[in-house]
Backbone as CSV, one residue per row, in Angstrom:
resi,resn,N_x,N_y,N_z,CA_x,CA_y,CA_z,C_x,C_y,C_z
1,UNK,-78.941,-6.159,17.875,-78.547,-5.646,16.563,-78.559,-6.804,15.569
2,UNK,-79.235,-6.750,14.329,-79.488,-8.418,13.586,-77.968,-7.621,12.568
3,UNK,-77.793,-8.889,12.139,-76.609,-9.119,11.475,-76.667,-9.430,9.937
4,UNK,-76.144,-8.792,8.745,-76.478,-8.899,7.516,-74.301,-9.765,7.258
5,UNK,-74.854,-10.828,6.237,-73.713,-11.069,6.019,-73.713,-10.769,4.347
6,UNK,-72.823,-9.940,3.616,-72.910,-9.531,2.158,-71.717,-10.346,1.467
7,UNK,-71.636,-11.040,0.367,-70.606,-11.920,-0.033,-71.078,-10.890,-1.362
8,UNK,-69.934,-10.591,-1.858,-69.445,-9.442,-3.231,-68.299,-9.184,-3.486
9,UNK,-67.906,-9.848,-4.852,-66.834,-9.898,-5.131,-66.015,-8.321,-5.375
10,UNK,-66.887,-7.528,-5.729,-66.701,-6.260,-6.072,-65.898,-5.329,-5.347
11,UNK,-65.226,-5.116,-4.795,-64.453,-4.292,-3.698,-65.148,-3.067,-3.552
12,UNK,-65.558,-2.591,-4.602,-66.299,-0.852,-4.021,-67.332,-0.973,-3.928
13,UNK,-68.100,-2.008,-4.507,-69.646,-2.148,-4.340,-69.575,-2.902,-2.738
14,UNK,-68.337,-3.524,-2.590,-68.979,-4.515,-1.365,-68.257,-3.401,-0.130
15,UNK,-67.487,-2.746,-0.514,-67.128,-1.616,1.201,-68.217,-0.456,1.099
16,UNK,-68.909,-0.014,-0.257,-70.642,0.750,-0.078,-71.355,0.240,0.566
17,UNK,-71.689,-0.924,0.092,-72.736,-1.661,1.098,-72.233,-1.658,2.465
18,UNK,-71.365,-1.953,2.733,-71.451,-2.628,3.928,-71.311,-1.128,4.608
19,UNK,-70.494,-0.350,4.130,-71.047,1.040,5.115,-72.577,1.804,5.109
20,UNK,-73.268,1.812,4.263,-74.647,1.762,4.404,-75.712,0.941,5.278
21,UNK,-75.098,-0.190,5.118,-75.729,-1.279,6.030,-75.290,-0.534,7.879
22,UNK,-74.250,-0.448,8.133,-73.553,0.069,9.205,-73.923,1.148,9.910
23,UNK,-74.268,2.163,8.689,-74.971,3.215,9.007,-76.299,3.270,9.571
24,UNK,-77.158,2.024,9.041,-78.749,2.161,9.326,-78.628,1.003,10.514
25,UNK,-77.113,1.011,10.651,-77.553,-0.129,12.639,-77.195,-1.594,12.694
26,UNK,-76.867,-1.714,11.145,-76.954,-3.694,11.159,-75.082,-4.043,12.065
27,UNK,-75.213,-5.019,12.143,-73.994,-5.677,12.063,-73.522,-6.255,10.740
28,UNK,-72.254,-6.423,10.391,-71.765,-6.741,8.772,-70.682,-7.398,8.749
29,UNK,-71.073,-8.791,8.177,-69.857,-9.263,8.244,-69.972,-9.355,6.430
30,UNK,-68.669,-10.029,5.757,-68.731,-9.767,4.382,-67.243,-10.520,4.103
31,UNK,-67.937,-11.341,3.109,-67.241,-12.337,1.989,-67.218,-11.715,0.726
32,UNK,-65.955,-11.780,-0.185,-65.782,-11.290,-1.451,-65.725,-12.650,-2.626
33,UNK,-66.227,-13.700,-2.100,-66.973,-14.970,-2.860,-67.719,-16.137,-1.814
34,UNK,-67.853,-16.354,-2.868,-68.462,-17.752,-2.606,-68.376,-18.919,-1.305
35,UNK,-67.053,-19.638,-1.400,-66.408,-20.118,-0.418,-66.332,-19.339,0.575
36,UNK,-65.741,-18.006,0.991,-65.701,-17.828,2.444,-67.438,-17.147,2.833
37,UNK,-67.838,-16.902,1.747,-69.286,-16.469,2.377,-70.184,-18.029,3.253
38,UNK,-69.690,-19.044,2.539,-70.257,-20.345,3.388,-69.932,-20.430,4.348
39,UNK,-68.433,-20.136,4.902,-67.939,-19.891,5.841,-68.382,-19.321,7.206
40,UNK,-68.628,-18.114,6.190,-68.632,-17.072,7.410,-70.044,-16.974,7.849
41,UNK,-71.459,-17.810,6.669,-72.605,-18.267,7.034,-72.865,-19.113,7.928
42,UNK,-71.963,-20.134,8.054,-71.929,-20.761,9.279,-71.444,-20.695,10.572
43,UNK,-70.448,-20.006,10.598,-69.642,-19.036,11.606,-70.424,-18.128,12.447
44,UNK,-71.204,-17.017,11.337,-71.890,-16.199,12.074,-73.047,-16.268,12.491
45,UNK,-74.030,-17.224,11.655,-75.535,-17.019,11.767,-75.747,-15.747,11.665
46,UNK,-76.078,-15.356,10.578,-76.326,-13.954,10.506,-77.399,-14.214,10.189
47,UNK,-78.446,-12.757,10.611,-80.549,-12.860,10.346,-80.263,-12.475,9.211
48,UNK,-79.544,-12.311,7.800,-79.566,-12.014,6.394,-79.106,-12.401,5.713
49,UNK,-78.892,-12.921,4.331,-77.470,-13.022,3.416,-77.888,-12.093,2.136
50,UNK,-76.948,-11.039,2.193,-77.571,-10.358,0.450,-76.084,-11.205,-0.185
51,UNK,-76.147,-11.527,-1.120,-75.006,-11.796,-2.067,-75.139,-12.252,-2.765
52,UNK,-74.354,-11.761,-4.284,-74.046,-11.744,-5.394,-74.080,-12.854,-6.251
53,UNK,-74.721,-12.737,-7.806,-74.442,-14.200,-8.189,-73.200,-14.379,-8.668
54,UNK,-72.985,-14.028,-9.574,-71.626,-13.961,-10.746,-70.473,-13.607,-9.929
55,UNK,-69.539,-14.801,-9.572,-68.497,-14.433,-8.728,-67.370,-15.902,-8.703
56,UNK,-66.058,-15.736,-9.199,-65.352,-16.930,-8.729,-65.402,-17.594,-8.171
57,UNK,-64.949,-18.968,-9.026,-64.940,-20.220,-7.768,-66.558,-20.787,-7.133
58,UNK,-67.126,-20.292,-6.558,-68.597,-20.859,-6.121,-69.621,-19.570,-6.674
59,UNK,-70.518,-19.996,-7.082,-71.160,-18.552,-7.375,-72.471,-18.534,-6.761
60,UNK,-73.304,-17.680,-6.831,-74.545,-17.308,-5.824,-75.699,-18.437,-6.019
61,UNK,-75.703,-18.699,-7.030,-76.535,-20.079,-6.678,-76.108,-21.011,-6.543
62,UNK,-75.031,-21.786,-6.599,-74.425,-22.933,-6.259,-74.292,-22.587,-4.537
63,UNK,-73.808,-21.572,-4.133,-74.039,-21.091,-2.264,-75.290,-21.223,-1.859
64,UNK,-76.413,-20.258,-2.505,-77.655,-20.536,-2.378,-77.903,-22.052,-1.830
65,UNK,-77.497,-22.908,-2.645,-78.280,-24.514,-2.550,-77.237,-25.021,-1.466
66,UNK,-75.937,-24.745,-1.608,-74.906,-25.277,-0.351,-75.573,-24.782,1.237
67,UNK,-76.016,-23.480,1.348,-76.521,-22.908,2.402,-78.313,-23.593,2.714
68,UNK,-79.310,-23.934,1.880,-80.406,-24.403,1.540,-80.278,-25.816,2.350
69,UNK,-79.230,-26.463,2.150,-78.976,-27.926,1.904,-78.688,-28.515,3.455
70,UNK,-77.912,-27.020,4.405,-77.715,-27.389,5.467,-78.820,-27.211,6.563
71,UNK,-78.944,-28.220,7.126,-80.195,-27.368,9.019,-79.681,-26.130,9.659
72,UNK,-78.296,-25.807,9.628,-77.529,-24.959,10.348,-77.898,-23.224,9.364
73,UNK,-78.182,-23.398,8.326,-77.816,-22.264,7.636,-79.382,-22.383,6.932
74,UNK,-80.111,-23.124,6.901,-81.231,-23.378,5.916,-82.499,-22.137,6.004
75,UNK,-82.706,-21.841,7.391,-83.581,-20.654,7.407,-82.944,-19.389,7.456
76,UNK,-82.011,-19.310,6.685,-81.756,-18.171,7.041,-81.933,-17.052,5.556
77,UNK,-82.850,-16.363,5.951,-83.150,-15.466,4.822,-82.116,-14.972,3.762
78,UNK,-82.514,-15.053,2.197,-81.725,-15.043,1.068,-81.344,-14.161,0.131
79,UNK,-80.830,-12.763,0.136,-81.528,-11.982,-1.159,-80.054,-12.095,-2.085
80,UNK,-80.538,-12.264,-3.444,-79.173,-12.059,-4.387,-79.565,-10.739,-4.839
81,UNK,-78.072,-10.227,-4.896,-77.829,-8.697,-5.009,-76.723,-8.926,-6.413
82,UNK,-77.465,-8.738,-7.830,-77.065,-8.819,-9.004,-77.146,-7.894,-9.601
83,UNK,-75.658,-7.811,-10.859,-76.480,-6.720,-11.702,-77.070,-7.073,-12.998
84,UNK,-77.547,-8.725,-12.994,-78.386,-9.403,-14.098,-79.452,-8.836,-13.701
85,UNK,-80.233,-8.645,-14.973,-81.180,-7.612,-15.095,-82.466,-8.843,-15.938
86,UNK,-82.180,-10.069,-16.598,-82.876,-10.332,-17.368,-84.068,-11.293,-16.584
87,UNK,-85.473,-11.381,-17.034,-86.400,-12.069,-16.392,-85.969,-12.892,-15.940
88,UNK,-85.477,-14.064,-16.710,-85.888,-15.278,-16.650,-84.886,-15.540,-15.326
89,UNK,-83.623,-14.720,-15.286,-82.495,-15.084,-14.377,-83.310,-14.869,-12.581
90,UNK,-84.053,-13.778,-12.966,-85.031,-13.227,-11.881,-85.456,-14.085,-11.164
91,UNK,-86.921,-15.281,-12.198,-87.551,-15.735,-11.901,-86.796,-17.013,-11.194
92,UNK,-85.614,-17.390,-12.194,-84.930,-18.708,-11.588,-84.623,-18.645,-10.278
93,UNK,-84.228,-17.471,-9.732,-83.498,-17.210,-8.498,-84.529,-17.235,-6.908
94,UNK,-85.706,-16.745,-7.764,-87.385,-16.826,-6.648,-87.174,-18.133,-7.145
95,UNK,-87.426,-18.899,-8.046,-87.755,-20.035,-7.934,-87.054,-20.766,-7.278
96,UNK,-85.435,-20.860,-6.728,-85.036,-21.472,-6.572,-85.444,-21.422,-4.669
97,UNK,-85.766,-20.264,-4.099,-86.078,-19.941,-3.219,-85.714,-18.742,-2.597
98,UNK,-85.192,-17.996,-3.069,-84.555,-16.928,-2.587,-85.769,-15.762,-1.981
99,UNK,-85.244,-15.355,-1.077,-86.677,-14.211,-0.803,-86.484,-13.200,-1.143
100,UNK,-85.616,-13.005,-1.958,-85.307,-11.839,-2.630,-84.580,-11.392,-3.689
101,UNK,-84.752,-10.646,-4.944,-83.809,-10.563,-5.775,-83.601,-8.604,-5.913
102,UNK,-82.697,-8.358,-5.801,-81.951,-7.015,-5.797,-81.007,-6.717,-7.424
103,UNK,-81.421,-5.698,-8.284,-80.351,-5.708,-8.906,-79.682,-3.721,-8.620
104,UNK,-78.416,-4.546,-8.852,-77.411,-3.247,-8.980,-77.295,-2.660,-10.213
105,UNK,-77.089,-0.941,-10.574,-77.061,-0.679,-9.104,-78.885,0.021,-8.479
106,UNK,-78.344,-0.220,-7.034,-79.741,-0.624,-6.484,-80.436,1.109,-5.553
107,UNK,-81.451,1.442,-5.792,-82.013,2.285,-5.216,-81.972,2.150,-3.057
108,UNK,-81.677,3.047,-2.000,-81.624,2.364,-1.214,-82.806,2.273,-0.708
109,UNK,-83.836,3.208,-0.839,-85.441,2.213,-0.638,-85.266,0.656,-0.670
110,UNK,-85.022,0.372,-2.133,-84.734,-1.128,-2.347,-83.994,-1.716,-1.493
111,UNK,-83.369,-2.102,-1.256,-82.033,-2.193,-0.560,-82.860,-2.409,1.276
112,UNK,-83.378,-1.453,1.773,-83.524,-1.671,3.150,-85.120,-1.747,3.089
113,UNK,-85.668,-1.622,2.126,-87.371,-2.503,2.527,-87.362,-4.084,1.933
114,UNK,-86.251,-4.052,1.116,-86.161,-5.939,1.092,-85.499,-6.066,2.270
115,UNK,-84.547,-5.733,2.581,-84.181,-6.411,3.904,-85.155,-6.198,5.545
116,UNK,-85.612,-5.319,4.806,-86.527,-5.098,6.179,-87.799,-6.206,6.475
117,UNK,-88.218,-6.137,4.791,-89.724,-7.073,4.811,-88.930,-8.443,5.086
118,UNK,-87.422,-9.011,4.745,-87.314,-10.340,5.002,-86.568,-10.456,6.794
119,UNK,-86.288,-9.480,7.131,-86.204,-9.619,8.685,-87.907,-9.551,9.511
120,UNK,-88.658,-9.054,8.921,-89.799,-8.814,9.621,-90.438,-10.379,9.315
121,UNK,-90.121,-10.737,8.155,-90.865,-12.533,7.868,-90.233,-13.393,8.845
122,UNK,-88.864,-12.944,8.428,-88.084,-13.924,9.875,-88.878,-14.415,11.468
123,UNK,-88.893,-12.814,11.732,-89.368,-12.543,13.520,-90.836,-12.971,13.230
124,UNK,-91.573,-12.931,12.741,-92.987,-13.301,12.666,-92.945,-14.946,12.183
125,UNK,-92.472,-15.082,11.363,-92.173,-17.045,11.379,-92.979,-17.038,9.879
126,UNK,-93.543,-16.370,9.446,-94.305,-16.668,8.058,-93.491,-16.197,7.098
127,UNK,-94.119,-17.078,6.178,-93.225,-17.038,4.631,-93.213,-16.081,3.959
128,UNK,-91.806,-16.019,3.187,-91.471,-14.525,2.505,-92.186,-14.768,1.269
129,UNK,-92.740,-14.019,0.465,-93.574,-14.356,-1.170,-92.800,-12.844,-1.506
């Protein structure tokens, strides 16, 4: 069973997800910021991270690069799940490396063919574009 870890500060957006996720089979663990999502990234090794940018205390790209930065946590597939909507925030977030950008609120097509195409890049070893 691969394991999605969701860091969302949101309380109803982050107990939706994670029962959706639950429903289609994953395992779920889930941080409501920043700090314990590093945590619990290193703790769990989870095959996913969807989480949020805009959030107290550490926010999704400052985690992004904390998680990037380590060998322990570095491959482990990235999607931010935002409800910034504007290009440029988009592009920064691929650029920074992320294999994925999600905004809320999110269609669940969306939602489980990004996570699907970045678990399938995982198991095959080639790069997410």
């Amino acid at each position: 069973m691969e394991a999605v870890l969701l860091i969302e500060d949101d309380q109803d957006i982050r107990e939706n997800t994670c029962e959706l996720l639950e429903y289609k089979g994953y395992r779920v663990f889930f941080a409501d910021n920043g700090w314990e999502g590093l945590v619990s990234a290193k703790e769990n090794a989870p095959d996913l991270i969807l989480c949020d940018i805009m959030m107290p205390g550490m926010d999704g790209y400052e985690l992004f690069n904390e998680l990037k930065n380590d060998p322990k946590t570095s491959q482990i597939p990235f999607v931010f799940l935002t409800a910034n909507t504007e290009k440029k925030e988009i592009e920064a977030g691929l650029k920074m490396g992320a294999n994925g950008y999600i905004r809320k609120p999110f269609e669940l097509e969306e939602l489980f063919g990004t996570i699907g195409q970045c678990l399938d890049h995982k198991q095959t070893g080639e790069e997410f574009k």
